[in-house]
C-alpha positions in Angstrom: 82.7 -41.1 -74.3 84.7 -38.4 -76.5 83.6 -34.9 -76.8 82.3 -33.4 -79.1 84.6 -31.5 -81.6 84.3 -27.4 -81.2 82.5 -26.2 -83.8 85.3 -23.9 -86.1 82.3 -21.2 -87.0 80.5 -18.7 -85.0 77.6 -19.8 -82.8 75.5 -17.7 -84.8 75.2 -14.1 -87.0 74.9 -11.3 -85.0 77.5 -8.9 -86.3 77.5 -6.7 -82.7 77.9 -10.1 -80.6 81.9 -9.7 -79.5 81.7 -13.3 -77.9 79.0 -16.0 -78.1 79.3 -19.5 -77.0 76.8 -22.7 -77.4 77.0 -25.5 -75.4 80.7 -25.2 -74.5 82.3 -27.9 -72.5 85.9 -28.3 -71.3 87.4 -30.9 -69.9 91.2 -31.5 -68.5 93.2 -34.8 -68.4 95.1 -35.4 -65.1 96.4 -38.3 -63.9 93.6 -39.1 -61.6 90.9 -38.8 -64.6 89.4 -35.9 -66.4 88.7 -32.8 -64.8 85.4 -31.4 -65.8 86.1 -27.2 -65.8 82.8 -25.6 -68.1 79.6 -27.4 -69.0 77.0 -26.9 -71.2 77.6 -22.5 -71.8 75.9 -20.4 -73.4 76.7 -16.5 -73.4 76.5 -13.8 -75.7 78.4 -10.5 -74.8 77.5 -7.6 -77.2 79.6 -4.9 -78.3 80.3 -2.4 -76.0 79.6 -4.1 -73.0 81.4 -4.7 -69.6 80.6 -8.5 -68.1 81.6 -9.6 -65.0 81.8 -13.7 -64.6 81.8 -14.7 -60.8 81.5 -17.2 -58.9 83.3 -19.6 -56.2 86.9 -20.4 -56.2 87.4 -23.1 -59.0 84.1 -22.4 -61.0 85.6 -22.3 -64.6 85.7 -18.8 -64.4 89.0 -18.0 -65.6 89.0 -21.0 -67.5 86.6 -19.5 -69.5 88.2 -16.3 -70.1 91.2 -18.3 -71.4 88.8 -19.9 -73.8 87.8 -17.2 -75.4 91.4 -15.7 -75.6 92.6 -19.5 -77.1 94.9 -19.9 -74.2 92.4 -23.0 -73.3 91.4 -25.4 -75.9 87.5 -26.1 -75.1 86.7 -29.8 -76.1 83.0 -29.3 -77.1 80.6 -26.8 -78.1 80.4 -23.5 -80.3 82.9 -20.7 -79.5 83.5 -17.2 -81.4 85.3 -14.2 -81.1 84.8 -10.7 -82.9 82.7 -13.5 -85.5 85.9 -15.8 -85.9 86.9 -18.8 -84.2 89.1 -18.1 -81.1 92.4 -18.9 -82.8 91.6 -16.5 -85.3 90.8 -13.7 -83.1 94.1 -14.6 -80.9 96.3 -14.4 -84.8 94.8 -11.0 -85.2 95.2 -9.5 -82.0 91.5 -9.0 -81.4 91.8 -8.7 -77.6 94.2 -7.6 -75.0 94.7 -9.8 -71.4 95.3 -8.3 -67.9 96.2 -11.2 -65.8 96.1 -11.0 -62.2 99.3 -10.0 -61.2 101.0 -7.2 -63.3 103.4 -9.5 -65.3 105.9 -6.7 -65.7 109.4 -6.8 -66.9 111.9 -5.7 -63.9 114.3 -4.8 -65.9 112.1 -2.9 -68.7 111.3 0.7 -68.2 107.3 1.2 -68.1 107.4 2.7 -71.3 109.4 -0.3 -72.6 106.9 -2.7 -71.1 104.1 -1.5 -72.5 105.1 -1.7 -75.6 106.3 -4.7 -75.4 103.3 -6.0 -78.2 104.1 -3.6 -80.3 108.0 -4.1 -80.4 107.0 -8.0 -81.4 104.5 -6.3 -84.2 107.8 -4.7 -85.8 106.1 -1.5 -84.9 108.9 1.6 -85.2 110.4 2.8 -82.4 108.9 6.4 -82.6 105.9 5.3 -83.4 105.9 3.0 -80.3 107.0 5.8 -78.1 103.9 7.9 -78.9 101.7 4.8 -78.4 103.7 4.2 -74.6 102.6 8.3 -74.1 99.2 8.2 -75.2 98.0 4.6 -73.1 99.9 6.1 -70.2 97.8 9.1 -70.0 94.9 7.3 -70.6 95.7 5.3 -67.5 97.2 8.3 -65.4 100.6 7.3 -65.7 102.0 10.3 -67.3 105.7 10.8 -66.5 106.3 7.5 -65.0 107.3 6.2 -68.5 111.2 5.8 -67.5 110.8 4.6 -64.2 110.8 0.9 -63.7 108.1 -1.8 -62.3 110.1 -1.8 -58.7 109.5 2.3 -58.7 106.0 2.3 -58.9 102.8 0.6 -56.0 101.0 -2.5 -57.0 97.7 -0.5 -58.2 100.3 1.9 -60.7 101.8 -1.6 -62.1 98.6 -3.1 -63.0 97.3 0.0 -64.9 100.5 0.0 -66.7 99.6 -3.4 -67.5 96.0 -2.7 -68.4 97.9 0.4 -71.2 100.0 -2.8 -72.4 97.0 -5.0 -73.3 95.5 -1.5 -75.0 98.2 -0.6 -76.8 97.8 -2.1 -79.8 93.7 -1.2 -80.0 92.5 -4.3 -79.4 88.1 -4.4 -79.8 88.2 -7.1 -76.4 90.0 -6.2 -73.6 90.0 -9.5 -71.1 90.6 -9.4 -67.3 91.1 -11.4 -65.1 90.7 -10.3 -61.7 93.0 -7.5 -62.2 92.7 -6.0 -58.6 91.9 -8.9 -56.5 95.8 -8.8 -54.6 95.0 -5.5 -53.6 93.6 -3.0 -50.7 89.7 -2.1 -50.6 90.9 1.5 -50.8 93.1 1.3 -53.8 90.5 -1.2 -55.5 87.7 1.1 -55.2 89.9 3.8 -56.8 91.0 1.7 -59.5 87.4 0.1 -59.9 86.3 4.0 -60.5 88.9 4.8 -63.0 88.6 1.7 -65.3 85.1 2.5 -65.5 86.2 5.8 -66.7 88.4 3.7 -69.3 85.9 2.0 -70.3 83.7 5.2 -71.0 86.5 6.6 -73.2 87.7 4.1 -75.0 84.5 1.9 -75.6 85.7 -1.4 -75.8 84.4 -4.4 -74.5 85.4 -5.5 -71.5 85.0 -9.4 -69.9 86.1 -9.5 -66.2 86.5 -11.9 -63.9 86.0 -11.1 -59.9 85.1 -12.7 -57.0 83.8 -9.3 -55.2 79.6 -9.2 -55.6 80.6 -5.6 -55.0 83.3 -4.9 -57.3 80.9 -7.3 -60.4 77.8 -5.0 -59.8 79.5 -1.3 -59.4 81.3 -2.0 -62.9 79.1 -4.3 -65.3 76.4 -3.8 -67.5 75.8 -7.7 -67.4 77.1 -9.7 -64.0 77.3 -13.8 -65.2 77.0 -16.2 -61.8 78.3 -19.6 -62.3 77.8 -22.7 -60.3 80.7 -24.9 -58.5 83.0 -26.6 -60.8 81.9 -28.3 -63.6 81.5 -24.4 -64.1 77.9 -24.0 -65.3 75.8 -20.3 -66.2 73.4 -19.7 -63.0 72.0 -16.9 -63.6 72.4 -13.8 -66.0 71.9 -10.9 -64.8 71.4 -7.1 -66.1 73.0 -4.0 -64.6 71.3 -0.7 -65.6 73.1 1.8 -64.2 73.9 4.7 -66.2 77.9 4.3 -67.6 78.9 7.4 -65.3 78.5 6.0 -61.9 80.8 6.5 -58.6 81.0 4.6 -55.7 78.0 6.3 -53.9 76.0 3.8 -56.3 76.7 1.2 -54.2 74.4 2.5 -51.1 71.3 3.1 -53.4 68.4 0.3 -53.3 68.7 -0.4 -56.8 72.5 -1.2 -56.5 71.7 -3.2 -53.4 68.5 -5.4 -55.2 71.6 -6.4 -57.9 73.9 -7.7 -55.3 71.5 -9.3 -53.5 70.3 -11.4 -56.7 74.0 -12.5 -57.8 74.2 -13.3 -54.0 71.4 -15.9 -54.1 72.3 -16.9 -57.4 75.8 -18.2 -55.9 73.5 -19.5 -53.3 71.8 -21.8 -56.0 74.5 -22.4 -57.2 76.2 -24.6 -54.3 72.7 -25.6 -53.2 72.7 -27.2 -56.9 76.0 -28.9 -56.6 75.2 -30.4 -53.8 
């Protein structure tokens, strides 16, 4: 049977809907037949808001985040970003991508690595120094800007990373688990201070995890998906006030959250099979 084409307009007309997709499928060709990734999604993320997709290993979670960033062609289904199609959003920059390893240049200095997006924008080299100083300092990396990727721990290399996909102002900042290759210690600290991010710079953020811990502490909206094909469980609302610290995470409220994306992941498997 072929899919259905994706629609090339927005799933609907809510002008503070960053992302919303209808009935999204995507399927893979392999040589041992098609590989069924997403079925049947529909999710709306607002402006403003931080959503955390999780779920088991091989869910369609990342594969979804490289939908809506056009790095994954969806094969059926509605899919729009910032009110455009995805490949229109992609053209004009509309989001910036942390991917889960730093992706740093070794041979670029930090501040030369972050602007690395705005060197390929034709941006002037003054101009792209101030930008370098002011998403440094935004990510506490003041005076590391000459040092290189080698000089500085894993957790320093992915927040330079995170300034690189800010840079150039994007509304949608994508992540996909950012701080899943690192200590608990250094996770929790890093979870605390892209909250903070978030706080100042109000954008959008859609993050992938697969720590119930790490999706309640720093979303507004947690989205559980089932065992591949990659379906939407359960949707569920965080409302903890945007300044929060990691004491949260011992309060009953807090606890009542994890506890429901836990059984949703539950359902989940208990679905699948």
């Amino acid at each position: 049977m072929t899919p259905s084409p994706v629609q090339s307009g927005p799933a609907g007309s809510d002008g503070d809907s960053v992302v919303r997709a209808h009935g999204l499928t995507l399927s893979f060709q392999t040589a041992d037949g098609p590989v069924h990734a997403l079925s049947d999604i529909d999710l709306e993320i607002g402006r403003g808001e931080f959503v955390s997709l999780i779920g088991p290993s091989g869910c369609g979670k990342t594969t979804l985040l490289r939908a809506i960033a056009d790095l994954e062609q969806p094969t059926g289904g509605n899919l729009s970003v910032n009110g455009v199609p995805a490949h229109e959003a992609r053209l004009a920059r509309g989001y910036g991508y942390v991917f889960q390893a730093p992706a740093l240049y070794p041979w670029r200095t930090i501040e030369r690595n972050v602007t690395l997006p705005l060197e390929i924008m034709g941006m002037a080299a003054g101009a792209r120094r101030e930008k370098a100083r002011d998403y440094l300092e935004l990510v506490n990396l003041s005076g590391f800007e000459k040092k290189f990727p080698w000089q500085l721990s894993g957790g320093m290399q992915q927040r330079a990373s995170i300034a690189r996909a800010l840079c150039f102002d994007p509304d949608l900042l994508l992540m996909d688990e950012p701080f899943g290759a690192l200590d608990e210690i250094v996770r929790d600290h890093l979870n605390e201070q892209l909250l903070q991010l978030w706080a100042k710079t109000q954008k959008t953020v859609v993050f992938v995890t697969h720590s119930i811990p790490e999706a309640v502490f720093l979303s507004t909206k947690i989205v559980v998906m089932s065992p591949r094909p990659g379906r939407i469980i359960d949707v569920i609302e965080a409302d903890f006030p945007r300044e929060r610290s990691l004491d949260i995470r011992e309060t009953p409220e807090f606890l009542e959250v994890a506890h429901r994306v836990r059984e949703g992941l539950r359902a989940g498997h208990s679905y699948d099979d």
